[in-house]
C-alpha positions in Angstrom: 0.0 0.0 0.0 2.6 2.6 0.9 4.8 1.7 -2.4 1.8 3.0 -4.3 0.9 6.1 -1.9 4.8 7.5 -2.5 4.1 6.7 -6.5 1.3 9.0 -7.2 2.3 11.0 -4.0 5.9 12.0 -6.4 3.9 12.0 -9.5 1.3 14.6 -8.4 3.7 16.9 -7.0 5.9 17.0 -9.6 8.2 20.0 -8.7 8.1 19.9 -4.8 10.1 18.2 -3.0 7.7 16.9 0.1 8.0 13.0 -1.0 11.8 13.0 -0.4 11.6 11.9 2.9 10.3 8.6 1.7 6.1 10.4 2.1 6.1 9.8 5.9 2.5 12.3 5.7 0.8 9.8 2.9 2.3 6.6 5.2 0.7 8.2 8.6 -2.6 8.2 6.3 -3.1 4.9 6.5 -1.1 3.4 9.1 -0.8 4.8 13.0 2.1 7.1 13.3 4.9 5.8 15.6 5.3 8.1 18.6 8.9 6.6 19.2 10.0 7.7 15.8 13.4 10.2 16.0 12.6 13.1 14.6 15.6 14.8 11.8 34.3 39.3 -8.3 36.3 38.4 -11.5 35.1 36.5 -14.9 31.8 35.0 -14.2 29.7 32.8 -15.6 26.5 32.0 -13.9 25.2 28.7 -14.3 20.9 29.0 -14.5 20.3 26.8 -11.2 19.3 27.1 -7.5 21.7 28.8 -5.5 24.7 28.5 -8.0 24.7 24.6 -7.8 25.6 23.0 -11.1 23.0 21.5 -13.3 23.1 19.9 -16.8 20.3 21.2 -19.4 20.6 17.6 -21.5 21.7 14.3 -21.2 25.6 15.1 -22.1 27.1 16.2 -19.5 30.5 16.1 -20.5 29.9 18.3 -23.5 28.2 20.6 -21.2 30.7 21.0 -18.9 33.3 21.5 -22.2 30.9 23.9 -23.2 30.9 25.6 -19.6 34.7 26.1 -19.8 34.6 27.3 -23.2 32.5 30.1 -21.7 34.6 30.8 -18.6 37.7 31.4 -21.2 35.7 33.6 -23.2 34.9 35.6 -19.6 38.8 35.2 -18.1 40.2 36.6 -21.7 37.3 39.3 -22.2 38.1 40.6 -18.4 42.0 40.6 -19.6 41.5 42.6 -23.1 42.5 39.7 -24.8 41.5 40.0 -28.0 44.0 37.3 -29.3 42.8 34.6 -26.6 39.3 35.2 -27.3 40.1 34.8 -31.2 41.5 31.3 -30.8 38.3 30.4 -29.4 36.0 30.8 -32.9 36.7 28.6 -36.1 39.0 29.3 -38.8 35.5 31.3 -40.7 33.5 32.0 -37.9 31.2 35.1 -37.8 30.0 37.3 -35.4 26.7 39.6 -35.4 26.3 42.7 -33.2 23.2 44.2 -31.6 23.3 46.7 -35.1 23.2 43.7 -37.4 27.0 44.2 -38.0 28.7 41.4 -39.2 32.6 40.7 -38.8 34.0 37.9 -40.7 36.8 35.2 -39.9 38.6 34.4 -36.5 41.2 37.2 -37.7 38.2 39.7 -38.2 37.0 38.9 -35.1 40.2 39.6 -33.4 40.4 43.1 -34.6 37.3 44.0 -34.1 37.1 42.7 -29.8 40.8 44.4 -29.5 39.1 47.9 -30.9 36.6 47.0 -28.2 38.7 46.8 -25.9 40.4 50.4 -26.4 37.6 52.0 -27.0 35.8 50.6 -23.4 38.8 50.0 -20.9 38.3 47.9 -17.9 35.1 46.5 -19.0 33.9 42.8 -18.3 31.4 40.5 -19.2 28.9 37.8 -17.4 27.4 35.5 -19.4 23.9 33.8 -18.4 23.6 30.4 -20.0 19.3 30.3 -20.6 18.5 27.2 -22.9 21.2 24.7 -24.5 20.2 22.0 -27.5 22.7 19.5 -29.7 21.4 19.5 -33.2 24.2 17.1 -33.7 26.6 15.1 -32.5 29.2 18.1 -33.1 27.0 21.4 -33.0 25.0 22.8 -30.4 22.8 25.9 -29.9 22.7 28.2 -26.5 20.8 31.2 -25.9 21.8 33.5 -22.8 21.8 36.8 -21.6 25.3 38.8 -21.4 26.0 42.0 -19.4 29.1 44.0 -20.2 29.9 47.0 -17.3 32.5 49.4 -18.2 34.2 51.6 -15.2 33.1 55.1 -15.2 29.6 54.6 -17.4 26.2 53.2 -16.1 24.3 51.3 -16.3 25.6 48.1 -17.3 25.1 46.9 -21.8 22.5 44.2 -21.5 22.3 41.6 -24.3 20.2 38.3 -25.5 22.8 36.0 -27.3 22.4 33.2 -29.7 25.5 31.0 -30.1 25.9 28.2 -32.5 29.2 25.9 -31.6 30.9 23.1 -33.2 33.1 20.6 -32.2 36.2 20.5 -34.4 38.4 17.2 -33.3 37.6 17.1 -29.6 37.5 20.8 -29.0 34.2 22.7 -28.7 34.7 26.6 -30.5 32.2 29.1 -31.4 31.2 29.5 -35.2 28.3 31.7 -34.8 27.8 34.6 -32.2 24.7 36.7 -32.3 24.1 39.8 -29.4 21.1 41.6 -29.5 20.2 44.6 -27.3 17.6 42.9 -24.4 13.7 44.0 -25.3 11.0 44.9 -22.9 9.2 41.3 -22.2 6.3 41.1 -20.2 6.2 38.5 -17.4 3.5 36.8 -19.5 5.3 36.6 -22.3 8.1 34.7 -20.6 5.6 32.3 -19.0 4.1 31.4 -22.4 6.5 28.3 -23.1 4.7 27.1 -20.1 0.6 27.9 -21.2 -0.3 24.4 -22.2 0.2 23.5 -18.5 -2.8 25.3 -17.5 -6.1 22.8 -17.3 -6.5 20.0 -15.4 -4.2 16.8 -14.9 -4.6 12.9 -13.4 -2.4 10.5 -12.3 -4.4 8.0 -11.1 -4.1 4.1 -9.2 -6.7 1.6 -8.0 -5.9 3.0 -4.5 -4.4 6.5 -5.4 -5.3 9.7 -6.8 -3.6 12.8 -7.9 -5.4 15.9 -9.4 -3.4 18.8 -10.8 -5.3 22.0 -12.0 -2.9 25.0 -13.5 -4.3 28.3 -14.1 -2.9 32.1 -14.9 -3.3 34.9 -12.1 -5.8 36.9 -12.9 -2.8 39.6 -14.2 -1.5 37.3 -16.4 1.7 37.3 -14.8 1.7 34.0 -12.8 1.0 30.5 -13.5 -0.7 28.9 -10.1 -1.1 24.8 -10.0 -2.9 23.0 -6.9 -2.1 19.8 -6.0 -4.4 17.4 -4.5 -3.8 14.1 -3.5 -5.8 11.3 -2.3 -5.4 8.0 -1.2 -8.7 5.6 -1.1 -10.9 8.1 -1.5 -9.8 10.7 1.3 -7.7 13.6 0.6 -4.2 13.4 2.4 -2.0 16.5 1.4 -2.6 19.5 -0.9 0.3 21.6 -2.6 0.3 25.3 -4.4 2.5 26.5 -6.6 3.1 29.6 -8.0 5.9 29.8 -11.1 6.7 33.3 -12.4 9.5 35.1 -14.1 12.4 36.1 -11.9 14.2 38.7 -13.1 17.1 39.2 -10.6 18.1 35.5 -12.0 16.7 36.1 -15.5 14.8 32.4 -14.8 11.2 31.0 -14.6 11.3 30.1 -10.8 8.2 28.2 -9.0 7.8 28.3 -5.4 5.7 25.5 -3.6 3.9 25.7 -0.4 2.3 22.2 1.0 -0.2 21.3 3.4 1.6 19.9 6.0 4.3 23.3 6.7 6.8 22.4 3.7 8.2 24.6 1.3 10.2 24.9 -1.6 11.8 26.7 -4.8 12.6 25.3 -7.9 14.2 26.9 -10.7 13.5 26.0 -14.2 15.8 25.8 -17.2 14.8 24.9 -20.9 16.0 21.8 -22.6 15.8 20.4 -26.0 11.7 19.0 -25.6 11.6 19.3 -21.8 11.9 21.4 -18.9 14.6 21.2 -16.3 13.7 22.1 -12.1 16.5 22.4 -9.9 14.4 22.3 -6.9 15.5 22.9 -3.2 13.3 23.0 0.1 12.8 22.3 4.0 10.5 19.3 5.0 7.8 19.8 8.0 10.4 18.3 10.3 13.1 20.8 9.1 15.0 18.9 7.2 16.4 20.1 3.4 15.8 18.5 0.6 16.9 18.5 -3.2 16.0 16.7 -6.7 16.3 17.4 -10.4 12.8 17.2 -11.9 12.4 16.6 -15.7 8.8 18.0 -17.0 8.2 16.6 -20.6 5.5 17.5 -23.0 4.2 14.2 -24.4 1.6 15.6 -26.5 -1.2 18.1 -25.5 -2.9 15.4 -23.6 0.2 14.0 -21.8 3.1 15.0 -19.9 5.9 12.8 -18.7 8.1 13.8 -15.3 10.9 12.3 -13.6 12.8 12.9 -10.8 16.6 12.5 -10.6 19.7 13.7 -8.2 17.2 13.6 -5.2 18.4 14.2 -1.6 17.2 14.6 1.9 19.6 16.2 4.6 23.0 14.7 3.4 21.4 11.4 2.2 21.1 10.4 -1.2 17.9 9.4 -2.3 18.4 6.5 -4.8 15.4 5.9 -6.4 14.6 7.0 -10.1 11.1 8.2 -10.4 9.3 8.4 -13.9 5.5 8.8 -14.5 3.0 9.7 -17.2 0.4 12.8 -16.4 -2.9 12.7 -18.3 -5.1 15.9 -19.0 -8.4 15.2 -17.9 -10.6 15.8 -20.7 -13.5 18.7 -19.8 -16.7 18.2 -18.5 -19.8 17.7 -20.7 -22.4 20.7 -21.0 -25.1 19.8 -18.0 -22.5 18.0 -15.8 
């Protein structure tokens, strides 16, 4: 019985973190709780995950983290005015496109044109935002990212979206393609509308367990809010809220998650290449933390898949993979 309480328990929930603990609040449910129980400055580049920790956006790390370092060089020789560095880290014909729709030709071109840069805006530096990363291949990827640029002396800091395309030449990732454009007003709707088919209602459902999802936007259109009810044999044993909005001190969709029971949490989320990515982090009732890497899907538009991966409670290590399948519910008839 309590194998299939945790189940649905970690499916409904789906970015919270309240199951880690093993679901002691859907085991009390149905069994009598045991009153003997213990009770428990520089070049930057600023990984998109909770509290700085590291996170992966797809399933190759390795590349990622050669991908990461590639970045951090680009940061370390951009804070030294290296224009030569920085050049040996584009292709032989690589090209780059400024915020004007400029375009500067060849690793060579691209040399000149970051060491005029650098004259022309001593001192500055750069931090680069990673937002999104996707392999179209085995040897080219795609990021977009947010960079800012401060110079000493002028304000505010040069705020850009950037679209890089790399390629892997040998074993060495490079950057072929580098696009900046100057940062545009967005709404906090408009950054939430990746996330629109989410809103309506959801199932996951057992012969002994149920869990009910319903997603809706805040009446300003700025927030997406999804309740979480779950039941086991008919009687309702915890209930979650979450509210996921656009944070833009981190430049990230962030959810935070309140449950029934005194738990709460914060997850933030990163875009993959068909999924979503949660780096969540939280305190249980009994005050312990917890952690887990959630994976959020899109099946089709009547099915979303989530798993939950890298999951700890306190300093243990919570082994077990979790993987379900969420099914819209359909909507009610007319007269119903």
């Amino acid at each position: 019985m309590r194998t299939n309480i945790e189940r649905f328990a970690l499916a409904g929930i789906v970015v919270t973190w309240s199951w880690l603990s093993t679901a002691p609040v859907f085991a009390q449910a149905v069994a009598p709780a045991n009153p003997g129980a213990p009770a428990g400055q520089g070049a930057t580049l600023i990984p998109p995950s909770a509290a700085g920790a590291s996170r992966t956006f797809t399933d190759r790390p390795q590349d990622e983290q050669a991908l990461q370092a590639l970045a951090r060089a680009y940061a370390q020789a951009f804070d030294a005015a290296n224009a030569g560095a920085l050049g040996g880290l584009f292709t032989e014909n690589a090209e780059l496109i400024d915020e004007h729709g400029g375009r500067i030709q060849g690793r060579a071109g691209i040399e000149n044109f970051l060491g005029t840069v650098f004259k022309e805006r001593p001192g500055a530096t750069i931090t680069i935002v990673p937002a999104s990363l996707r392999f179209l291949s085995p040897d080219v990827a795609l990021e977009e990212g947010r960079t800012v640029v401060r110079t000493p002396g002028t304000s505010p800091p040069t705020s850009r979206h950037y679209t890089v395309t790399y390629v892997k030449q040998g074993d060495r990732w490079r950057y072929s393609v580098v696009r900046e454009e100057l940062e545009k007003a967005v709404t906090p709707h408009e950054r939430l509308r990746e996330l629109e088919w989410l809103v309506g209602d959801w199932m996951d459902e057992s012969p002994d367990s149920l869990v009910h999802t319903s997603c809706r936007w805040t009446p300003d259109g700025n927030f997406l809010l999804r309740d979480f009810t779950i039941r086991v044999q008919g009687k309702p044993v915890m209930t979650v809220n979450e509210r996921i909005g656009w944070d833009a001190s981190r430049r990230q969709i962030v959810s935070w998650v309140f449950d029934s029971e005194g738990g709460h949490g914060t997850g933030c989320w990163s875009r993959g290449d068909n999924d979503w990515v949660i780096k969540s982090t939280g305190v249980l009732p009994d005050g312990r933390t917890a952690s887990a890497t959630h994976v959020l899907t899109r099946v089709n538009d009547h099915s979303a898949r989530w798993a939950s991966v890298e999951r700890t409670v306190g300093d243990r290590i919570v082994p077990d993979h979790a993987e379900y399948l969420m099914v819209r519910r359909p909507p009610a008839a007319q007269g119903q």
